[in-house]
N, C-alpha and C positions, 0 to 999 in steps of 0.2 A: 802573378800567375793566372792565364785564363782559361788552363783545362781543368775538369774536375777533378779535385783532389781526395785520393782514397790512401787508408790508412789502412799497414795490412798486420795483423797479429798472426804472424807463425810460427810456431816452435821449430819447424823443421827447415833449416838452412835451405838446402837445396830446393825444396819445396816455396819458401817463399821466395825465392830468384824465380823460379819459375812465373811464380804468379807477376811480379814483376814486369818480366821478358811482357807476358800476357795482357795487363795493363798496359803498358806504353805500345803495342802493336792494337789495340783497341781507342788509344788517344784520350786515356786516362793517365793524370799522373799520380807519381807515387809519394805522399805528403813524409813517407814514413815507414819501416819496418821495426816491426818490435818481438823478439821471441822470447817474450816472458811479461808477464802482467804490470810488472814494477814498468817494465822501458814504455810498455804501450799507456801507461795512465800518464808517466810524463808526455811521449809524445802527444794525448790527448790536450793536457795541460797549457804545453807551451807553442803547440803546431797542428791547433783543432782541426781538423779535415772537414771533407764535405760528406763523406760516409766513411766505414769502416769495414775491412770482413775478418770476421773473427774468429781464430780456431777455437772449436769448445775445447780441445784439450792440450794445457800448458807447458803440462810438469812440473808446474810450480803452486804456492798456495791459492792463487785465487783463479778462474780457468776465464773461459770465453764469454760465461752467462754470467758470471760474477762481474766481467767487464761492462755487457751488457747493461746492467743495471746501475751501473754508475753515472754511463752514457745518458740513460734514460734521465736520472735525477739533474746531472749536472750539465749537458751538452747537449742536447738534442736534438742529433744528430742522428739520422739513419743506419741501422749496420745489417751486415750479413751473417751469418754463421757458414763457416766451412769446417766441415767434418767428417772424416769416416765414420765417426760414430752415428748410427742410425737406428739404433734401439728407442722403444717406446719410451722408457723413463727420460732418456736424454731428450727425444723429441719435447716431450710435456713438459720439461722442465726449460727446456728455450722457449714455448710458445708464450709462458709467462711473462718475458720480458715484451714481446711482442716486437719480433723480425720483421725487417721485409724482405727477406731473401733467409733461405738453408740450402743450400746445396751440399752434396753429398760427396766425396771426393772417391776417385779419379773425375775428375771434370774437365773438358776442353774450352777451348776461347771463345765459342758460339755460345755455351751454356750462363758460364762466366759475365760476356756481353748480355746476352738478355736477363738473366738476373737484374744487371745493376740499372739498367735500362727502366725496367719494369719497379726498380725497387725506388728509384730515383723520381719516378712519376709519383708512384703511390703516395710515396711520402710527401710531394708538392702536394696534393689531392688533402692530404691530414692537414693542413697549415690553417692558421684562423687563417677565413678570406678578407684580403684589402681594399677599399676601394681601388681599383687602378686606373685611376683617368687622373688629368691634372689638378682637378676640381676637389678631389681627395688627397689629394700627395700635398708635403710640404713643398709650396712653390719655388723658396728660395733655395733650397738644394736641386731641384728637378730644375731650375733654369739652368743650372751651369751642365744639362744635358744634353743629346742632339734630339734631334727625331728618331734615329737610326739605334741610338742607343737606349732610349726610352722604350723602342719596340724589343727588344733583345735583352732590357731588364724584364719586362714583363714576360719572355720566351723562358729569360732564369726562374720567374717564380711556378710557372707553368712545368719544370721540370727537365726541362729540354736540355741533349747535349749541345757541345759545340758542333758537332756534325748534322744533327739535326736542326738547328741555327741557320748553319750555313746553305741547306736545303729548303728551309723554309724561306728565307729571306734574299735566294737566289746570287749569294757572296762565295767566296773563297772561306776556306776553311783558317786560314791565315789573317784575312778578313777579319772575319768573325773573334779571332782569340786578340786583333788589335782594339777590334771596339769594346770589348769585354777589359782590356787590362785597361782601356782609357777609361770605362764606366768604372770598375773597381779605384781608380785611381782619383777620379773626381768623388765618389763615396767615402773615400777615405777605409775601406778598407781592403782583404788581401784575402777572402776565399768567399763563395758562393754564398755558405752560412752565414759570413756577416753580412753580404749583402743583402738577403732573408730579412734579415733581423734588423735591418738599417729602415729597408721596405717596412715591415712591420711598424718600426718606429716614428717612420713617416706621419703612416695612418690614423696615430694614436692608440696603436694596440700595441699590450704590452709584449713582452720577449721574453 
């Protein structure tokens, strides 16, 4: 798969088709739905995603910030909080896990869009920095790369969608998600974060 893969925690049926419908009209896909803490820790488990948006509230024992902070210890992976709830204690008690996105719900696909956009940057921006040149990288995995994908690995660590890819790089957006699933496929692995953490490993920093 070479779109980004999001992982959506909602208690409410309807509501997360929506978000859904929302994501894949934005060219994000959807790694996953979970409406309750138990489905969303397996999906985390066994179908890691490249972020997550997370309802704070579940219905169930453990909520959105309790999910948070698992993410935090075990995954380290980016999420969002979506919530109607908008009270001070709840805010302060999400800011502790440290989001990069809260949006407030009712939200539309523009709001939606730029959150992840912006949450998907930030979070490349927290990463230890790697060398990125060849000179740095493990040679013998970075040979069996092109030029073309070598630049569009680094486009991945810098944050960037596939649609921003395919703008910067002046390709089809089709393009772009072919040389992404051949980089993916000569890495040996199967979503953004491992390729992160493949990078990272390159470098000699650890993951």
């Amino acid at each position: 798969m070479s779109q980004i893969r999001v992982l959506v925690v909602e208690d409410e049926p309807l509501i997360a088709e929506d978000i859904r419908e929302t994501l894949d009209n934005i060219d994000f896909e959807v790694s996953g739905v979970a409406y309750d803490s138990d489905t969303a820790l397996q999906e985390l488990s066994g179908n890691t995603p490249d972020i997550a948006l997370l309802d704070v509230n579940l219905g169930s024992e453990m909520d959105g910030i309790d999910i948070a902070e698992i993410i935090n210890k075990e995954y380290r992976i980016p999420f969002i909080f979506l919530t109607s709830y908008a009270d001070r204690d709840t805010v302060d008690r999400a800011k502790l896990t440290r989001p990069m996105g809260y949006i407030v719900k009712p939200f539309d696909e523009r709001d939606l869009f730029t959150t992840l956009e912006i949450a998907l940057h930030n979070f490349s921006l927290a990463q230890p920095k790697v060398d990125m040149t060849l000179d740095g990288l493990n040679r013998q995995l970075l040979g069996k790369l092109t030029q073309k994908e070598f630049e569009i690995l680094m486009s991945i660590f810098d944050g960037k969608t596939n649609r921003q890819m395919a703008e910067e790089h002046f390709i089809s957006l089709n393009t772009i998600k072919t040389h992404v699933k051949n980089l993916y496929d000569k890495l040996d692995v199967h979503t953004r974060t491992q390729a992160l953490a493949k990078l990272r490993s390159m470098s000699g920093l650890l993951t």
